[in-house]
LOSE-852757 format. One record per atom (N, C-alpha, C, O): x, y, z; residue number from 1. Coordinates in nm, 3 decimals, padded with zeros to 5 digits. Example, Ala and Ser with C-alpha at 12.3 -4.5 7.8 and 13.67 -1.06 7.14 Angstrom:
LOSE-852757
01.319;-00.569;00.780;1
01.230;-00.450;00.780;1
01.320;-00.330;00.780;1
01.424;-00.332;00.846;1
01.285;-00.225;00.708;2
01.367;-00.106;00.714;2
01.290;00.003;00.787;2
01.341;00.114;00.804;2
This chain:
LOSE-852757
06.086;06.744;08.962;1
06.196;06.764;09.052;1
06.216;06.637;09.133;1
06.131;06.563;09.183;1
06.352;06.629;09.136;2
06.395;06.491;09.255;2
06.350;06.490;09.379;2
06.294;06.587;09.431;2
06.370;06.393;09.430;3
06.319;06.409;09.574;3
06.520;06.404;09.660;3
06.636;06.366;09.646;3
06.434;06.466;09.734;4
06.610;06.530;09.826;4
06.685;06.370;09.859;4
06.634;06.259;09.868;4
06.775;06.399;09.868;5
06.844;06.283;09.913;5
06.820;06.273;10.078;5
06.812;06.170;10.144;5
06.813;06.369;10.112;6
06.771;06.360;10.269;6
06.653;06.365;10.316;6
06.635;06.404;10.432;6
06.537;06.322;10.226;7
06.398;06.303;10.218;7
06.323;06.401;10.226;7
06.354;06.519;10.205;7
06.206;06.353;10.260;8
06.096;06.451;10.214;8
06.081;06.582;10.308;8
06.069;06.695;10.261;8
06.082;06.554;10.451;9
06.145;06.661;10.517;9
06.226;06.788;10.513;9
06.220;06.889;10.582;9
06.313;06.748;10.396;10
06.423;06.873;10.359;10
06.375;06.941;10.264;10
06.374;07.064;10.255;10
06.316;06.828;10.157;11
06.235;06.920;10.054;11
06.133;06.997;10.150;11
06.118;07.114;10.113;11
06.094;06.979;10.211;12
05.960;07.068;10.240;12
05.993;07.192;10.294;12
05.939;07.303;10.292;12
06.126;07.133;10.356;13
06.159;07.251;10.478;13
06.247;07.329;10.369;13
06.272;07.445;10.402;13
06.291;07.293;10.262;14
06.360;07.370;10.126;14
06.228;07.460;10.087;14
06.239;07.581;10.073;14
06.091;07.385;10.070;15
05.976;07.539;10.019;15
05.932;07.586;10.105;15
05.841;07.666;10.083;15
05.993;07.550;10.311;16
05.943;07.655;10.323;16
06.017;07.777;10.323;16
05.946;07.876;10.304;16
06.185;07.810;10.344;17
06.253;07.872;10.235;17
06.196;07.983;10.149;17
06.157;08.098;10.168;17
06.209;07.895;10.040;18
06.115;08.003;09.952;18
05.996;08.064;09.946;18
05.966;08.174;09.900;18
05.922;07.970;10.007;19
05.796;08.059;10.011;19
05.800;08.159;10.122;19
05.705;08.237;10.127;19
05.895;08.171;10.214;20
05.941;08.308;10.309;20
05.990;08.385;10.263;20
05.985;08.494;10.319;20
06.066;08.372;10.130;21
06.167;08.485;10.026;21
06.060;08.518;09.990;21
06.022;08.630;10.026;21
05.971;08.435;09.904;22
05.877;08.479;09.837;22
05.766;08.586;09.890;22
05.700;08.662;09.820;22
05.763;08.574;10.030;23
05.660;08.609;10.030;23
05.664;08.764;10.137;23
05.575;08.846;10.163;23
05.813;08.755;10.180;24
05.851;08.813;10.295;24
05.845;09.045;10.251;24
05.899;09.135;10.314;24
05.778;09.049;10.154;25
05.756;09.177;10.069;25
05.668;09.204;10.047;25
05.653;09.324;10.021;25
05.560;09.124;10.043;26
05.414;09.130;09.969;26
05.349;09.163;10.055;26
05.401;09.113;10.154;26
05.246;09.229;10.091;27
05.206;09.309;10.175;27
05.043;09.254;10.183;27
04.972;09.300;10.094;27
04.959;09.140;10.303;28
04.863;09.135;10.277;28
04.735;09.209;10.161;28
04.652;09.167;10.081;28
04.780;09.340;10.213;29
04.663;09.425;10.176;29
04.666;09.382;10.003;29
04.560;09.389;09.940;29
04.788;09.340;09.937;30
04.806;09.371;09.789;30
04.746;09.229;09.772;30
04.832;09.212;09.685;30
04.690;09.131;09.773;31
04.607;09.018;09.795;31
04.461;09.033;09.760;31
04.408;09.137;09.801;31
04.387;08.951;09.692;32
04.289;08.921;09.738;32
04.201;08.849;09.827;32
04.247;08.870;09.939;32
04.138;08.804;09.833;33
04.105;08.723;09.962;33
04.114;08.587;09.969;33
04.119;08.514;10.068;33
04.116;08.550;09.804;34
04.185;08.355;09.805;34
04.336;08.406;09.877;34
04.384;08.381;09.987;34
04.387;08.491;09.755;35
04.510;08.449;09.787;35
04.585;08.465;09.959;35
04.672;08.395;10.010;35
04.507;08.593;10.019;36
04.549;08.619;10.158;36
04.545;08.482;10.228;36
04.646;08.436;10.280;36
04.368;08.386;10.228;37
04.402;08.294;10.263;37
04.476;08.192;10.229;37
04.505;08.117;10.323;37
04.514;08.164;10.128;38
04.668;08.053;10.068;38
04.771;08.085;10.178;38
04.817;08.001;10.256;38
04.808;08.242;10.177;39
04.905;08.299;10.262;39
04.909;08.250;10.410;39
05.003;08.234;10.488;39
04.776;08.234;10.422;40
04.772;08.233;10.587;40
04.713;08.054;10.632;40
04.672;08.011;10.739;40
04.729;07.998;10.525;41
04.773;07.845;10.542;41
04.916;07.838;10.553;41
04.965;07.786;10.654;41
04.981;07.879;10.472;42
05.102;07.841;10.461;42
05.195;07.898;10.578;42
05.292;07.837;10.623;42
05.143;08.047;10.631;43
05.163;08.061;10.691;43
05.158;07.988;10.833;43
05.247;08.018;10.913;43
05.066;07.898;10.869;44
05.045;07.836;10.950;44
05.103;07.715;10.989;44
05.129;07.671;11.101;44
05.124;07.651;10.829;45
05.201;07.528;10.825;45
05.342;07.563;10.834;45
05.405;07.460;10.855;45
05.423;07.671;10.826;46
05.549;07.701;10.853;46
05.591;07.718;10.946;46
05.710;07.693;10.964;46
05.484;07.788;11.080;47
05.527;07.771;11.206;47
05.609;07.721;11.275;47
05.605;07.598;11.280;47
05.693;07.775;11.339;48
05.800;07.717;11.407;48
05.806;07.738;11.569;48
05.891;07.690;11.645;48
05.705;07.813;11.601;49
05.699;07.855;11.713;49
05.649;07.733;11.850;49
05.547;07.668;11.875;49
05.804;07.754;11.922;50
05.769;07.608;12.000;50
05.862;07.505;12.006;50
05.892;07.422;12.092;50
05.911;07.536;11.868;51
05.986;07.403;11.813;51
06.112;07.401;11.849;51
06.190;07.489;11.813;51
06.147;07.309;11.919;52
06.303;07.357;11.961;52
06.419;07.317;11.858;52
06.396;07.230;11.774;52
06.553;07.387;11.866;53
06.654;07.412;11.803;53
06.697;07.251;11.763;53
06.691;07.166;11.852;53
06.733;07.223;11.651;54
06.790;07.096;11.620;54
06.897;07.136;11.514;54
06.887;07.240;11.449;54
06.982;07.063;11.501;55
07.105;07.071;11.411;55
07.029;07.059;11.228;55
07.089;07.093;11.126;55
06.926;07.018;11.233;56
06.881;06.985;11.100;56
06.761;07.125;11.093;56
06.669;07.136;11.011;56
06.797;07.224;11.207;57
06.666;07.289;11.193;57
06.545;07.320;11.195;57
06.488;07.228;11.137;57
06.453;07.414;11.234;58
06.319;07.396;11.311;58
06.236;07.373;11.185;58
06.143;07.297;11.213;58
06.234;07.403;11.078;59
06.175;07.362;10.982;59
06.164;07.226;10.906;59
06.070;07.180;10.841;59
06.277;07.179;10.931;60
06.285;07.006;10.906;60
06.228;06.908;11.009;60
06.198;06.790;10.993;60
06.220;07.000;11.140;61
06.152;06.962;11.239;61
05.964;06.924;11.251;61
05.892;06.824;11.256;61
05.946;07.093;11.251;62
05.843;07.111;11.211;62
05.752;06.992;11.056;62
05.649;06.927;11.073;62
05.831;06.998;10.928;63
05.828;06.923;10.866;63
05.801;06.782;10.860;63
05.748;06.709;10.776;63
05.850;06.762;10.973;64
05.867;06.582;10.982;64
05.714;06.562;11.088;64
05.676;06.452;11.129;64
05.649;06.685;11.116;65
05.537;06.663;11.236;65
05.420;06.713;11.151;65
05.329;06.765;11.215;65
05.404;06.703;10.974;66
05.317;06.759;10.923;66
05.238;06.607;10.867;66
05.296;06.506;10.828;66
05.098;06.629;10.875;67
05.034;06.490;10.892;67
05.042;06.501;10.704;67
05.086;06.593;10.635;67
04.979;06.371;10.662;68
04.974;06.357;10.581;68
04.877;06.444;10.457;68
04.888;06.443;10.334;68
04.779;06.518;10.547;69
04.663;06.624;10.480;69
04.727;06.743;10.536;69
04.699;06.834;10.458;69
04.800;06.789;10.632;70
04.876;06.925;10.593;70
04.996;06.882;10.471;70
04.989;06.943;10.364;70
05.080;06.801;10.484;71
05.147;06.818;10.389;71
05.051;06.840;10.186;71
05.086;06.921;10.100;71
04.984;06.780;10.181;72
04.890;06.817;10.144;72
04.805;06.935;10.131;72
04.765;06.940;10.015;72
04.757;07.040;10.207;73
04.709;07.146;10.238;73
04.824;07.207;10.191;73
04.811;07.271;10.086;73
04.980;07.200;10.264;74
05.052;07.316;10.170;74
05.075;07.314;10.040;74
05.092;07.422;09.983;74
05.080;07.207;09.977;75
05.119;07.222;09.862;75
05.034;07.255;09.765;75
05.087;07.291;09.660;75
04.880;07.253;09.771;76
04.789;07.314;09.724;76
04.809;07.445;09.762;76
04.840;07.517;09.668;76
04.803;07.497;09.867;77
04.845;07.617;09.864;77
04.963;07.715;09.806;77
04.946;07.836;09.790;77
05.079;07.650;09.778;78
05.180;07.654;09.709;78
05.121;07.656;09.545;78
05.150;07.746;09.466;78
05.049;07.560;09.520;79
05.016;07.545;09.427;79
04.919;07.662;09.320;79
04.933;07.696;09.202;79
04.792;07.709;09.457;80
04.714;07.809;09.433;80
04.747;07.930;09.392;80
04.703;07.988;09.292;80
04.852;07.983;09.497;81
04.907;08.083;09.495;81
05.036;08.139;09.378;81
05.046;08.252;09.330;81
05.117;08.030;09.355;82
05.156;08.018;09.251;82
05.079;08.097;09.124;82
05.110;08.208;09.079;82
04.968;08.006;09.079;83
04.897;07.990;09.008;83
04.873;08.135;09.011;83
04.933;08.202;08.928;83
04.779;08.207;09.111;84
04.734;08.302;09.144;84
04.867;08.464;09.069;84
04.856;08.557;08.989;84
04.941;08.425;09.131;85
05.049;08.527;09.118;85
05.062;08.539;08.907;85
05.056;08.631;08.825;85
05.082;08.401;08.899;86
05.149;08.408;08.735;86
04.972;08.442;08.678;86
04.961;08.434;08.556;86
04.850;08.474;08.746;87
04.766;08.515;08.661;87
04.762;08.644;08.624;87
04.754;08.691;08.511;87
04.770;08.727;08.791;88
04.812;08.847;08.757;88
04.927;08.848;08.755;88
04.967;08.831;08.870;88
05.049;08.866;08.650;89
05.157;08.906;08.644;89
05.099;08.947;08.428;89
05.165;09.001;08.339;89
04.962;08.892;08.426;90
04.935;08.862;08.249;90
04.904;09.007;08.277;90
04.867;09.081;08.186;90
């Protein structure tokens, strides 16, 4: 996949997006305990709480204040969980 024209920021703040669609149904309990914790990284790194209102949005915000090992941390987690889901779906 490309990288956004409006940098890396938008992409990120684009998965976190989805991984809120994604995830906004699933019900801890139906988890195991990797995956709860994947959940509750990502959950953490999506945080917005705090962040004040900007025209580009609290998530692009948030985004642009993620160090170089959270950005990192989510996407392994993205990655895990992913992974995790398409194992059980066999």
């Amino acid at each position: 996949m490309l990288p956004h024209p409006k940098g890396e920021s938008h992409d990120i703040a684009g998965a976190y997006h989805e991984c809120q669609l994604a995830l906004r149904d699933i019900k801890p309990d139906d988890l195991d305990n990797d995956a709860r914790g994947w959940r509750a990284t990502l959950e953490r790194l999506m945080d917005t709480t705090g962040i004040q209102e900007s025209p580009r949005g609290t998530a692009a915000v948030k985004a642009d204040q993620l160090t170089d090992d959270q950005k990192q941390e989510f996407s392994d987690a993205v990655d895990s969980l992913a992974y995790w889901f398409d194992r059980k779906s066999r």
